[in-house]
N, C-alpha and C positions, 0 to 999 in steps of 0.2 A: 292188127285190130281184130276184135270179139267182135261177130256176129250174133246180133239179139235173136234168139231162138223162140219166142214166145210174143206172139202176136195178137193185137185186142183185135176178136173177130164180130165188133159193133161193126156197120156200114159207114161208113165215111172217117173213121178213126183210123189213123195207120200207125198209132203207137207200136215201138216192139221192147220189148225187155230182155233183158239177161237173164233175169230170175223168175221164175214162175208166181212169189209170193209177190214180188214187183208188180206184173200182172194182175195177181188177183189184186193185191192194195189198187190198181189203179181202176179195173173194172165197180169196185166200189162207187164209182165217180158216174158211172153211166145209171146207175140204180137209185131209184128217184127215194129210197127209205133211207130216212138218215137218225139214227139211234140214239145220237148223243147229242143233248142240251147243254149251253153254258145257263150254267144257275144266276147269269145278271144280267144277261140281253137277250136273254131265249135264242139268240143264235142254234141253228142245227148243223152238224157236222157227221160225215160220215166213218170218221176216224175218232177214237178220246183224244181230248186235249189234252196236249202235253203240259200245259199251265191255264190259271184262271187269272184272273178275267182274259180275253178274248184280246182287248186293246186298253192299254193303262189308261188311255183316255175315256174308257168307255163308261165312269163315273160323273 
């Protein structure tokens, strides 16, 4: 087994990752600015969505 070499260094967080960009995608997650809006529930995300709307129901 791969030891995760990259570690989130929040306090109470013991994620670790294989991959550095792993990390950084997840560190996003502790970072209260989140840059992308779905344009039909104003939902905010910290990542682009990969499809719109957010939930088919959400008409």
């Amino acid at each position: 087994m791969v030891t995760p070499s990259f570690t989130c260094p929040e306090a109470n967080c013991n994620k670790s990752f294989l991959r550095k960009e792993h990390l950084n995608r997840h560190m996003r997650g502790h970072d209260p600015i989140r840059p992308f809006k779905c344009k039909d529930c104003e939902k905010t995300f910290t990542r682009r969505p990969v499809y719109s709307p957010v939930s088919q129901d959400a008409t």
